[in-house]
N, C-alpha and C positions, 0 to 999 in steps of 0.2 A: 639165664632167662630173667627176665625181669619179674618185678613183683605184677605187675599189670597184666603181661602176660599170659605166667600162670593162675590169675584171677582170673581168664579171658576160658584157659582152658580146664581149671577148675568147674565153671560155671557149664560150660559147656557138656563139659561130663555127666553134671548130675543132672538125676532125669528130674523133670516139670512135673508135679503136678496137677493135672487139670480137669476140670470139670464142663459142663454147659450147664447153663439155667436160661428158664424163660425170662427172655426179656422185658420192660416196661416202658412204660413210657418215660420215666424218669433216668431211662439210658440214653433219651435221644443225642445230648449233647454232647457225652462224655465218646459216644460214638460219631458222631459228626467232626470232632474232634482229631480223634483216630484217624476216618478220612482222610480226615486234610494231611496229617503228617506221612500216611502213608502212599496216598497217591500223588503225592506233591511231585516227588522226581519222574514220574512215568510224563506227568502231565507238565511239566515245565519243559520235556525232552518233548512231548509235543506242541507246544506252543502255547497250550489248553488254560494254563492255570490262572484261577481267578478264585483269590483268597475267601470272599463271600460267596461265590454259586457253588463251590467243590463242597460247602458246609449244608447250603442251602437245598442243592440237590439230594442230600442224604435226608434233610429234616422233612422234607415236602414227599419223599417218597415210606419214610421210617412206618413197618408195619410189625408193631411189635408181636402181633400174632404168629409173625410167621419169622420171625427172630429171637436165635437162641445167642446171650452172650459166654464167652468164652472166659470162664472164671481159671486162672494159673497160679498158685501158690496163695491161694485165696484172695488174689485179685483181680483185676479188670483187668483185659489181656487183649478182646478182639471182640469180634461177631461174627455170626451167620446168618441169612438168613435162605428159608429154603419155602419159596413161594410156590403153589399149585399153580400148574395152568394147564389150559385145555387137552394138549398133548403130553401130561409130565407134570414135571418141575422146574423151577428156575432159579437155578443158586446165584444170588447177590448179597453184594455188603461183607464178601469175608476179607476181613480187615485181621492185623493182630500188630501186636505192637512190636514193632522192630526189634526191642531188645529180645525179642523173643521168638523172632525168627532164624530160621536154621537149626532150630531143639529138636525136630517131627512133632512141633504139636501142629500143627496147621497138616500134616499128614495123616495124623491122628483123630486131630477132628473129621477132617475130607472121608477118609476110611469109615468112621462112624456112620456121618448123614448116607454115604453111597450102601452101607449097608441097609440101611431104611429103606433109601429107595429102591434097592436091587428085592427086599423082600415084598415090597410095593408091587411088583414087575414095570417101573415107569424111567422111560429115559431122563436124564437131566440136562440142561441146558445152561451156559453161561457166556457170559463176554468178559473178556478180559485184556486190555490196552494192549495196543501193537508195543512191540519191545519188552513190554511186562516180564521179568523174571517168574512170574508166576502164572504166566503161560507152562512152562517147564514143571511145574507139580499138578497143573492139571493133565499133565500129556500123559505124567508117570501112573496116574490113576485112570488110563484110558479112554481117555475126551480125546477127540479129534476134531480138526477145523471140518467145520461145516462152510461157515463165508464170511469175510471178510473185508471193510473198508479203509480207508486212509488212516481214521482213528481206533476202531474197534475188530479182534477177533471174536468171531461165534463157533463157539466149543459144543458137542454134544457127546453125553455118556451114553450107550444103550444099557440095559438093565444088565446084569449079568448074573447068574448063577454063581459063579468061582470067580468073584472080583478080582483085577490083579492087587497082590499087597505092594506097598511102592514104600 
């Protein structure tokens, strides 16, 4: 096995870990950032990507009130955020940095907020890019398509009692 390898599944092994803290405003960039590297391939596969509105969109909607960033081995890692709305919640902006995907922290986080809002009693709600691989972790946490366009699926969680663990 190569040196690389087993650095690949060294890393792999050992568990993350990670925290949330509220965010500020002096995360907008560093998250805008995130964005763009992470939605880059969803949106290039659909035709979408536009190196200043993918940054731009994040910075013009950035509500640090209702966003927690996702600190990993005591650093910057991702976001969440989990905005009220009239029916619920609506989870946007969970980003996490690739190298750090596939660990179950983005499982781990998802698990936490549904815990919140399962003790809330309030459905949550999200969209997540057609093709997205991360359609597939919200399925596993019990979001179902609600409706869907060319560009965008609409996910909804109802509240649960006995969340499923995924």
């Amino acid at each position: 096995m190569s040196t690389s390898a087993k650095a690949d599944r060294t890393r792999q092994a050992r568990p993350v870990a990670w925290t949330l803290r509220p965010a500020d405003l002096a995360d907008v960039e560093a998250v805008a950032e995130l964005r763009a590297t992470v939605m880059r391939p969803d949106l290039e596969r659909l035709g979408r990507f536009d190196e200043h509105r993918v940054r731009q969109r994040l910075r013009d909607s950035f509500s640090p009130r209702h966003t927690s960033v996702i600190v990993a081995d005591g650093a910057f890692a991702g976001c969440v955020a989990v905005r009220p709305a009239e029916d619920g919640r609506w989870l946007e902006h969970f980003y996490l940095d690739p190298a750090l995907q596939g660990l179950g922290i983005g499982s781990a986080v998802l698990r936490t907020l549904l815990r919140r809002t399962d003790a809330d009693g309030v459905p949550v709600r999200l969209n997540v890019l057609r093709g997205s691989a991360a359609r597939r972790l919200y399925e596993r946490h019990g979001f179902t398509v609600e409706a869907q366009d060319p560009i965008d699926v609409y996910m909804l969680r109802r509240p649960a009692t006995d969340a499923p663990e995924a």
